[in-house]
ROKOLMAR-846550 format. One record per residue (C-alpha): residue in one letter; x, y, z; residue number from 1. Coordinates in steps of 0.001 Angstrom, whole numbers. Layout:
<rs>
+---------+---------+---------+---------+-----+
! residuo !       X !       Y !       Z ! num !
+---------+---------+---------+---------+-----+
!       a !       X !       Y !       Z ! NUM !
...
+---------+---------+---------+---------+-----+
</rs>
This chain:
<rs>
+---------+---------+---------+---------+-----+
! residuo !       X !       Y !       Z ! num !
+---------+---------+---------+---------+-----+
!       x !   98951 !  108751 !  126037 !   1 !
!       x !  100979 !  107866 !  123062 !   2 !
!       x !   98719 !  107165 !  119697 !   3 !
!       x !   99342 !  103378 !  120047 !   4 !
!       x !   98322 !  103692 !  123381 !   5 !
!       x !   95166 !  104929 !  122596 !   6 !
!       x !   94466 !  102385 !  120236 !   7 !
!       x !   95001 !  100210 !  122565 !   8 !
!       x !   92786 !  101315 !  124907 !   9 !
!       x !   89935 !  102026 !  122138 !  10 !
!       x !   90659 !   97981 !  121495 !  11 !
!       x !   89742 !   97124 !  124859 !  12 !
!       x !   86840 !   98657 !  124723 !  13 !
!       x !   85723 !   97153 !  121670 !  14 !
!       x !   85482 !   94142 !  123427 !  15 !
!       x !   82776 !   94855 !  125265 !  16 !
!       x !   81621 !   96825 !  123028 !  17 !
!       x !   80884 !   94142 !  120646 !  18 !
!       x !   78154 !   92097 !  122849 !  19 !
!       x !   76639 !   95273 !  124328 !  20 !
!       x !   76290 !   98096 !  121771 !  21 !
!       x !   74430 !   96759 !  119067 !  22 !
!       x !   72950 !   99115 !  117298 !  23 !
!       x !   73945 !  101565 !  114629 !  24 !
!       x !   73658 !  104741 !  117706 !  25 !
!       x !   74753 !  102637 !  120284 !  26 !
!       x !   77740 !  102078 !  118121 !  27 !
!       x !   78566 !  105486 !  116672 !  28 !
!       x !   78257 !  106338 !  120856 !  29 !
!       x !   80867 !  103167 !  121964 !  30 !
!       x !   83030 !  103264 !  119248 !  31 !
!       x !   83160 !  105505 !  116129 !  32 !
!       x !   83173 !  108780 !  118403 !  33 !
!       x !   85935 !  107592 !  120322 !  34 !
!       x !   87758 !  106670 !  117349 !  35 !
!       x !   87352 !  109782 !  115797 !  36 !
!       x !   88898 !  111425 !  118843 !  37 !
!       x !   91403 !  108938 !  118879 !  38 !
!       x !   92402 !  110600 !  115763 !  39 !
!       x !   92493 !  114155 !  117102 !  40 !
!       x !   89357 !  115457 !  116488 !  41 !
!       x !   86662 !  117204 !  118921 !  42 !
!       x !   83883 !  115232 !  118309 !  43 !
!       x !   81710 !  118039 !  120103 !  44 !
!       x !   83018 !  120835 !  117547 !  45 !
!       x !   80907 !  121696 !  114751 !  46 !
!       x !   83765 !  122602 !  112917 !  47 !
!       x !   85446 !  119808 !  113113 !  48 !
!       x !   82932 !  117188 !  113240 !  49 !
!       x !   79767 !  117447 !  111509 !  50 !
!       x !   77426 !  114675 !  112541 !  51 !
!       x !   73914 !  113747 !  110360 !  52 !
!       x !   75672 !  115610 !  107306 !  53 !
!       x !   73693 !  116656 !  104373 !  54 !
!       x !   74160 !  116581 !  101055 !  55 !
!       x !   71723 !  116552 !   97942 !  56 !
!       x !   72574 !  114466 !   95260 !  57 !
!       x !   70867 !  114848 !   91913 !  58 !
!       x !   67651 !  113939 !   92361 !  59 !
!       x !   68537 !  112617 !   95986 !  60 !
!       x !   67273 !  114907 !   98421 !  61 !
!       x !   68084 !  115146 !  102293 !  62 !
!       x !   70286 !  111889 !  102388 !  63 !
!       x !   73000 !  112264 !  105250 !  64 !
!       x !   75756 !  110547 !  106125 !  65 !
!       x !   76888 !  109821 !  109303 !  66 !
!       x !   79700 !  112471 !  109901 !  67 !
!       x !   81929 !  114796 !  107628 !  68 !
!       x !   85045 !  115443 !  109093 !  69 !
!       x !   86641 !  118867 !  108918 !  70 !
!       x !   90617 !  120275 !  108149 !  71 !
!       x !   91117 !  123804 !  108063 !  72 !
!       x !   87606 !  124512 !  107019 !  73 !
!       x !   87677 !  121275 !  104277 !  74 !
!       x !   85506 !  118488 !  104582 !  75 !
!       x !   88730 !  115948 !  104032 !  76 !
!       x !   86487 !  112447 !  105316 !  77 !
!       x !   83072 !  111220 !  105427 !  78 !
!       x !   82235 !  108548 !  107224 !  79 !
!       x !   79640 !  106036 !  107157 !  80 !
!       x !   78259 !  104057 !  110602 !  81 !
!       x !   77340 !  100507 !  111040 !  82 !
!       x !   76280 !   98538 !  113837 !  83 !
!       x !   79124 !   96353 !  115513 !  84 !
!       x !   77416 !   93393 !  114124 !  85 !
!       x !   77618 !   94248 !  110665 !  86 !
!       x !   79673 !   92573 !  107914 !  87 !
!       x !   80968 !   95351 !  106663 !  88 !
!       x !   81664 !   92969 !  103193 !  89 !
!       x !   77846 !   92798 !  102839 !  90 !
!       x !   77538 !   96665 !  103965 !  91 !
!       x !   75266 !   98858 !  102012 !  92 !
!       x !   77169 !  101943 !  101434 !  93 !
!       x !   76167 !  103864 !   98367 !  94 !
!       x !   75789 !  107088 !  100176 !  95 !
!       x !   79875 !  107781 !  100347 !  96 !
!       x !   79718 !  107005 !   96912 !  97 !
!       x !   77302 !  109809 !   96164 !  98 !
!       x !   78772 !  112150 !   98501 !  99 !
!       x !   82478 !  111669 !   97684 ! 100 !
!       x !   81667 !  112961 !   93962 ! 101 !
!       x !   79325 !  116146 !   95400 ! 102 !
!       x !   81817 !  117013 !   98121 ! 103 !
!       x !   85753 !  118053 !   98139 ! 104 !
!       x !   86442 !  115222 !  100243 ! 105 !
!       x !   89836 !  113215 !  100014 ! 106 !
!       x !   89408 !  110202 !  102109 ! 107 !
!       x !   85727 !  107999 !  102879 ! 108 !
!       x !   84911 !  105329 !  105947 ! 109 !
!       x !   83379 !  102579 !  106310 ! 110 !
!       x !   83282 !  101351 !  109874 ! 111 !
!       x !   81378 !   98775 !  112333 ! 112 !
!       x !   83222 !  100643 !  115274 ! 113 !
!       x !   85870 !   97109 !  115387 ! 114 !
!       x !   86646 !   97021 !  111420 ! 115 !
!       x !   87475 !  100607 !  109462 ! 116 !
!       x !   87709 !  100444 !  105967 ! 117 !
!       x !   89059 !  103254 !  103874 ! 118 !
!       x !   88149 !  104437 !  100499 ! 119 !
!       x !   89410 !  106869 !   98061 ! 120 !
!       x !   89935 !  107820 !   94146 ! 121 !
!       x !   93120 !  105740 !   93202 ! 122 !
!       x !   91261 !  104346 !   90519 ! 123 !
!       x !   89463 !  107389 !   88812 ! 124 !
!       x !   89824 !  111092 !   89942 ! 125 !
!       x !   86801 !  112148 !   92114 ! 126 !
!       x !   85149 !  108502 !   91793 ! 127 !
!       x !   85274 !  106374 !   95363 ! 128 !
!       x !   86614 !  103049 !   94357 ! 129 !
!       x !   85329 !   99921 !   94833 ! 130 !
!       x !   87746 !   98216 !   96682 ! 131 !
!       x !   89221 !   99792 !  100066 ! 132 !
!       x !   93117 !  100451 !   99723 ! 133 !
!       x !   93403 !  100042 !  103514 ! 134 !
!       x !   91522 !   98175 !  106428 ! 135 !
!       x !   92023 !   98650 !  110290 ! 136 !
!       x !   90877 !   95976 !  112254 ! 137 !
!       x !   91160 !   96365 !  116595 ! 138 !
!       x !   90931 !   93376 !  117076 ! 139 !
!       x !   93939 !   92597 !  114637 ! 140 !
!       x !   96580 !   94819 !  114119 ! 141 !
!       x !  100276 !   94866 !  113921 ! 142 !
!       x !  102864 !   98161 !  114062 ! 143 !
!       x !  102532 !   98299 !  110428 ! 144 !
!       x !   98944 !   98806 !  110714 ! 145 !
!       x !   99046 !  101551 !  113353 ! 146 !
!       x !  101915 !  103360 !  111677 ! 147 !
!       x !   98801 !  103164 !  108348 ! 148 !
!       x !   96838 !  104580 !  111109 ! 149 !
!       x !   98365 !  107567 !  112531 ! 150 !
!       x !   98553 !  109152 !  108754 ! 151 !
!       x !   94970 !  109836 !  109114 ! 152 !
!       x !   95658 !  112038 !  112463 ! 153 !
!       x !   94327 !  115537 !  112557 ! 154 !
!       x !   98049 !  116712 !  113518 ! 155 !
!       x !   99740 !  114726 !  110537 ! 156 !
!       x !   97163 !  114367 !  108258 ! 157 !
!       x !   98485 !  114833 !  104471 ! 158 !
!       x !   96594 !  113465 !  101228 ! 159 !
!       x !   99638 !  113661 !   98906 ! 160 !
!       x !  101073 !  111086 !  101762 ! 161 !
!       x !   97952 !  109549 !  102224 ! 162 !
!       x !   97358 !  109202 !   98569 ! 163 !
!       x !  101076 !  107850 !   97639 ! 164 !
!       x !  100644 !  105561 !  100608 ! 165 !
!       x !   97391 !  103811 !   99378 ! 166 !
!       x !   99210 !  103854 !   95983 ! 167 !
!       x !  101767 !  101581 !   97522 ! 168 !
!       x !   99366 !   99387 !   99604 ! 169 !
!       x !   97282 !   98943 !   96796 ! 170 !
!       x !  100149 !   97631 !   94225 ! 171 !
!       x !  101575 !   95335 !   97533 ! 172 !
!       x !   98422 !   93804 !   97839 ! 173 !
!       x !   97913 !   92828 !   94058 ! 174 !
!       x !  101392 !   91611 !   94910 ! 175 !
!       x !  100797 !   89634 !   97699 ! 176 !
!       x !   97846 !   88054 !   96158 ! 177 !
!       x !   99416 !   87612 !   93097 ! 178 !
!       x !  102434 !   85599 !   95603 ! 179 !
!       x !   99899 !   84252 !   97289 ! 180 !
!       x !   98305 !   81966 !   94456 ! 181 !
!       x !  101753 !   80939 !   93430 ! 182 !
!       x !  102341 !   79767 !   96594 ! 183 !
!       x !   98950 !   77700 !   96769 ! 184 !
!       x !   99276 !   76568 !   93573 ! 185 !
!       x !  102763 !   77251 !   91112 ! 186 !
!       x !  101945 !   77689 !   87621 ! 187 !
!       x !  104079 !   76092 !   84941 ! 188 !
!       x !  105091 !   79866 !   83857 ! 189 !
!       x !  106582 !   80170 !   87694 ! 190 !
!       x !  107752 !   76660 !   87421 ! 191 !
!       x !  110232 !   77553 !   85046 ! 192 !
!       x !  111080 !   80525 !   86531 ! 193 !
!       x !  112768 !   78623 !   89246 ! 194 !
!       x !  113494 !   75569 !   88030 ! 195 !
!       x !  115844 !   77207 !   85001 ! 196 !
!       x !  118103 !   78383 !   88272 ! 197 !
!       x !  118221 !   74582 !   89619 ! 198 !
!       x !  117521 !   72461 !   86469 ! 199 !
!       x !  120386 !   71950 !   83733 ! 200 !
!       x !  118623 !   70167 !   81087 ! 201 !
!       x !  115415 !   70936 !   79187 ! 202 !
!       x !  112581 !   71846 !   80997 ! 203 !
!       x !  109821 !   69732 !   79232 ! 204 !
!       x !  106223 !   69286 !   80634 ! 205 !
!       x !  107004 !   66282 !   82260 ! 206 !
!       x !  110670 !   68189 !   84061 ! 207 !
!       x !  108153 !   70973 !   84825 ! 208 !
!       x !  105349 !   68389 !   86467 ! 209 !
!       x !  108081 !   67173 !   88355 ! 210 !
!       x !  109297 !   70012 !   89888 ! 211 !
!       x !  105508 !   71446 !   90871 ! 212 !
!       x !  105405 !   69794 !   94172 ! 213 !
!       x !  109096 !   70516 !   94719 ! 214 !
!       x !  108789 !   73775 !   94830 ! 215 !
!       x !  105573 !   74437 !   96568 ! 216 !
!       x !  107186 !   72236 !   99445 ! 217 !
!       x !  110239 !   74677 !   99181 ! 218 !
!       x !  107564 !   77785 !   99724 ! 219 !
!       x !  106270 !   76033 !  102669 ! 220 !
!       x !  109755 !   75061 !  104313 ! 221 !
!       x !  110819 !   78709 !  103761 ! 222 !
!       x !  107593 !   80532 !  105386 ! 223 !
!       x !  108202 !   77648 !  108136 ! 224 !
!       x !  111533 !   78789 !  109049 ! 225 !
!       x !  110832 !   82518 !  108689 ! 226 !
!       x !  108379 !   82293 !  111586 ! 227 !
!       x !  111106 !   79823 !  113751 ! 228 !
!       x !  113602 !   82655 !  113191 ! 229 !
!       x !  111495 !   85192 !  114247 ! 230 !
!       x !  110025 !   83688 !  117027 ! 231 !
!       x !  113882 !   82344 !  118442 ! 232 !
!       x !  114962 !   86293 !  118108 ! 233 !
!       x !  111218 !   87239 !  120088 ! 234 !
!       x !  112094 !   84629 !  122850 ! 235 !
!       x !  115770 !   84851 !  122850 ! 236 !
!       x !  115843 !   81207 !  123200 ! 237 !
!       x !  114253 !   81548 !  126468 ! 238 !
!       x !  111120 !   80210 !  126198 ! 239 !
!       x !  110516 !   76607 !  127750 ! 240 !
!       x !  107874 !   74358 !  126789 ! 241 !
!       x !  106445 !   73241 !  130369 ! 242 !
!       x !  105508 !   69318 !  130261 ! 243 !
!       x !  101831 !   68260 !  131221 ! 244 !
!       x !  102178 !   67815 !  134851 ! 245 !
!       x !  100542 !   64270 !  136206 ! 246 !
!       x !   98540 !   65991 !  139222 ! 247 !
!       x !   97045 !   68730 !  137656 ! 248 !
!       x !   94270 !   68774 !  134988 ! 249 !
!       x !   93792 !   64601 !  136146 ! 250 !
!       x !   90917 !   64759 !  133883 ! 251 !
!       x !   92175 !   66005 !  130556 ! 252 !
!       x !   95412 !   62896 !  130830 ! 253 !
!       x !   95498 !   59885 !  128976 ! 254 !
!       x !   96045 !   56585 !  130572 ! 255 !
!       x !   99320 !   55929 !  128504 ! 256 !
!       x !  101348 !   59198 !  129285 ! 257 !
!       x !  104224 !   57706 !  127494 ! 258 !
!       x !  102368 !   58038 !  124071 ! 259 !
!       x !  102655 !   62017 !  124498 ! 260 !
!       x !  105324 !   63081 !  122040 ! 261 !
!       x !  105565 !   66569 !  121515 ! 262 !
!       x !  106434 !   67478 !  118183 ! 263 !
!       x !  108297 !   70447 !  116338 ! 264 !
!       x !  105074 !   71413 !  114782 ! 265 !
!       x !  102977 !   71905 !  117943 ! 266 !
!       x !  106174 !   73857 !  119732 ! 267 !
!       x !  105956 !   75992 !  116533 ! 268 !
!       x !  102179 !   76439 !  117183 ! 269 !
!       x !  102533 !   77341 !  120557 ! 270 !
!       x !  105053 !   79882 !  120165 ! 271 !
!       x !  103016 !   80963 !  117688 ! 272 !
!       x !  100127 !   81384 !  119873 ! 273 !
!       x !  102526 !   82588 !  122626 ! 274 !
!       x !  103523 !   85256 !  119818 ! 275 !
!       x !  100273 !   86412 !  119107 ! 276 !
!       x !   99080 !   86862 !  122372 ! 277 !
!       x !  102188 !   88929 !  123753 ! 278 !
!       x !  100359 !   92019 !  122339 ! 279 !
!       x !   98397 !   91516 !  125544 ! 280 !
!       x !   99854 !   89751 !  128261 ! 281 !
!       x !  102891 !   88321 !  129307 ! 282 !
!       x !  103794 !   85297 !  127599 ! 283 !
!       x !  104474 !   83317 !  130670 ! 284 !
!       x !  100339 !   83194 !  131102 ! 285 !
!       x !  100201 !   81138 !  128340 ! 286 !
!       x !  101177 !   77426 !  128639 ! 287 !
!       x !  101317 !   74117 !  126889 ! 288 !
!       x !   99689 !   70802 !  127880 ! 289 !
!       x !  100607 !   68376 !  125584 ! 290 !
!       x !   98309 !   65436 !  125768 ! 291 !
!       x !   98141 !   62030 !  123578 ! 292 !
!       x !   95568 !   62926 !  121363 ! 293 !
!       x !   95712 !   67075 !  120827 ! 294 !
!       x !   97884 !   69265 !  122286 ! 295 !
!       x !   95788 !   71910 !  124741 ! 296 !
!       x !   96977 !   75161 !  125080 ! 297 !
!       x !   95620 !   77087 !  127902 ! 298 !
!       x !   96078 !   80804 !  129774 ! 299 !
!       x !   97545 !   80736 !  132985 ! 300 !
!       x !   97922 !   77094 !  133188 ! 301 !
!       x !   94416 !   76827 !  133789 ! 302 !
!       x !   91889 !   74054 !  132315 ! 303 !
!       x !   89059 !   75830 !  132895 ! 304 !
!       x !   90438 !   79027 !  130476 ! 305 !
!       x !   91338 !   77158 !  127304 ! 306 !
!       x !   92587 !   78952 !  124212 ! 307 !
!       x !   93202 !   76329 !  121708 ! 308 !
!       x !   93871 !   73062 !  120821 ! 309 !
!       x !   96223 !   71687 !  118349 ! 310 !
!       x !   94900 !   68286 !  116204 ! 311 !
!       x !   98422 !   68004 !  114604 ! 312 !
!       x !   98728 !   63654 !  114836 ! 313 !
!       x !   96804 !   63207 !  112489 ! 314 !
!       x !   96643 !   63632 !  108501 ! 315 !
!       x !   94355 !   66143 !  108682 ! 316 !
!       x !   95466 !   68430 !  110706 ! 317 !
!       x !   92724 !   71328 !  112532 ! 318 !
!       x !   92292 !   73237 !  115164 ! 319 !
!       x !   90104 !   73493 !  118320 ! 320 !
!       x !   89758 !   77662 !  119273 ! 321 !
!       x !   87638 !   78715 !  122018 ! 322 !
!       x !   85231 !   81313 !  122964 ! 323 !
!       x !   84866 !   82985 !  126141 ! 324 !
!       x !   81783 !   80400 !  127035 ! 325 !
!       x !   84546 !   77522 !  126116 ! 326 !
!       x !   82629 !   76780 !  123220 ! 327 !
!       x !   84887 !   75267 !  120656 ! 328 !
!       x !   84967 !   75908 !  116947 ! 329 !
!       x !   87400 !   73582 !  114595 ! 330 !
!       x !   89373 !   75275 !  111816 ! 331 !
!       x !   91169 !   72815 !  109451 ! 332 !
!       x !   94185 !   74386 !  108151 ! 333 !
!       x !   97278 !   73248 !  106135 ! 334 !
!       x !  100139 !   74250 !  107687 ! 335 !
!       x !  101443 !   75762 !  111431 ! 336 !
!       x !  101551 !   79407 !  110092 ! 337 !
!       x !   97452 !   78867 !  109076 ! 338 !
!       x !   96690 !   80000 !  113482 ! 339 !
!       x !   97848 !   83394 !  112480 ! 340 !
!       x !   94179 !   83094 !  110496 ! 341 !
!       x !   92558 !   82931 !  113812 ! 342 !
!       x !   94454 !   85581 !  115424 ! 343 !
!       x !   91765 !   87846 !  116461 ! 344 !
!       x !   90039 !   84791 !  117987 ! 345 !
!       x !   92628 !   84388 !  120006 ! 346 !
!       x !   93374 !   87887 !  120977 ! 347 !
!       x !   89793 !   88234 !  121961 ! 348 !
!       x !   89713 !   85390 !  123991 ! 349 !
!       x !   92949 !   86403 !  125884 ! 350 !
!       x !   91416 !   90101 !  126511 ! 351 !
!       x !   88339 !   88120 !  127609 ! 352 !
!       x !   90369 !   86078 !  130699 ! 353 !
!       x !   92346 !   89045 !  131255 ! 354 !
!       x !   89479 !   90866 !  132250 ! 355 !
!       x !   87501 !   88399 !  134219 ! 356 !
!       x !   90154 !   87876 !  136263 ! 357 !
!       x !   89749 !   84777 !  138017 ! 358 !
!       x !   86522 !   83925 !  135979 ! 359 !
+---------+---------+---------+---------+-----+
</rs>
């Protein structure tokens, strides 16, 4: 199999994974061993893979960490093991500190089996930093991701590319944070940036004031049509919006069908949902029923395998996503482009009906 394929497969069994092997062992058996190998490695040979490794540190005697990870006789990663339930945010992880300054290692992991965080010493040479410069989710991952990824493959592995890669990450996502906040809220500095291109006269406070909502609309409209172009060139145009049929589903209809107006907003969320779930089936499975109050999207055209629900009529505009047990959580968000935040929701929940079958 091809390295994305593997993934792939390693992502599908995550999801069972997640409800069945809940301990730390149970986890390091599911999920970090196979990820390891998914990465080239014999996880049965010593001299690749050294589980339970020990290091003394200082005063710090017979601490281990979960497994060092061999390259032509070099310890190059150590990895640290949580259970699939942990929060990896709220992780306790001081070991790879301690070992990454004892040990010639390049590269240390953090992993629950579905999340892998990795650390190195961008910040000061031969002194794990804080902050991971990149973070591999299964559950959500793009071909940006995976191309991240397969730098960290026994058969490609480099640290000078490694190294200048996290370099770059790390700078993009100052940058993208740094975006981020001007797009949530433009400062006057920013204000002026862009108004001095549009505005002839003096930009006083009150020009500046003025423009603020102006141009925080303009970020909006621009992401907005971004994700319409892509998603017209990932369709082709092709994709029709099929309208809520009167004898199926009799029970989630209104009385007054004529009230159902589907807007641009929920055809953007649907392809958008449509988008995110063609990683794992075909899009066809996954169809619109507009109704007067929300508009339901569901797999297969079936009400009894919901995926979300769009609350777009109203001012405040939220979300209905569903779990495998069609339990429904609301997320209130600001704009269309906010499901991508519940992406691996929905992916899960796809994988879920996909695998039941008829269930």
């Amino acid at each position: 199999m091809s390295f994305k394929e593997q993934v792939t497969e390693l992502s599908k069994r995550a999801v069972s994974a997640q409800t069945i092997a809940l301990t730390e062992e149970a986890t390091k058996n599911a999920l970090v061993m196979p990820f390891l190998r998914t990465l080239g490695f014999d996880v049965f040979d010593p001299t690749q893979i050294i589980p339970e490794f020990v290091a003394d540190v200082g005063l710090k005697k017979g601490e281990k960490v979960d497994y060092a990870v061999k390259l032509d006789g070099k310890i190059q990663y150590i990895v640290e093991a949580k259970a699939v339930s942990a929060n990896l945010s709220d992780a306790q992880y001081s070991q790879l500190y301690r070992y990454f300054s004892t040990t010639d290692c390049s590269i240390a992991i953090l992993t629950n089996g579905i999340q892998i965080w990795f650390f190195t010493d961008l910040d000061a040479p031969n002194k794990l930093d804080i902050n991971p410069f990149f973070k591999f989710d299964l559950f959500d991952y793009d071909e940006n991701d995976l191309r991240e990824l397969e730098k960290f493959h026994k058969d490609r592995f480099s640290i000078e590319d490694i190294k200048s890669s996290a370099n770059t990450l790390k700078r993009m996502k100052a940058a993208i944070s740094c975006i981020e906040a001007q797009f949530n809220e433009p400062d006057d500095e920013f204000v002026r940036l862009i108004s001095k291109n549009i505005y002839d006269g003096k930009l006083t406070a009150a020009v500046v004031t003025e423009f603020k909502p102006i141009i925080k609309r303009a970020f909006d409209d621009l992401v907005r049509q971004k994700i319409q172009r892509k998603l017209t060139a990932a369709f082709n145009d092709s994709v029709s919006i099929p309208a809520a049929s009167p004898t199926s589903a009799p029970e989630l209809k209104d009385a007054d069908e004529d009230a159902v107006e589907t807007t641009q907003e929920e055809v953007d969320g649907f392809n958008i949902v449509r988008a995110i779930g063609a990683e794992f089936a075909d899009i066809s499975r996954i169809v619109m029923r507009d109704q007067k109050s929300y508009c339901g999207i569901n797999f297969d055209d079936n009400n009894r395998k919901p995926i979300l629900r769009l609350h777009f009529n109203s001012k405040t505009k939220f979300l209905t996503v569903f779990d495998a047990d069609k339990n429904g959580t609301r997320f209130d968000v600001d704009r269309v482009s906010d499901i991508y935040k519940v992406k691996g929701e929905i992916q899960t929940l796809i994988q879920s009906y996909m695998k039941n079958g008829a269930a």
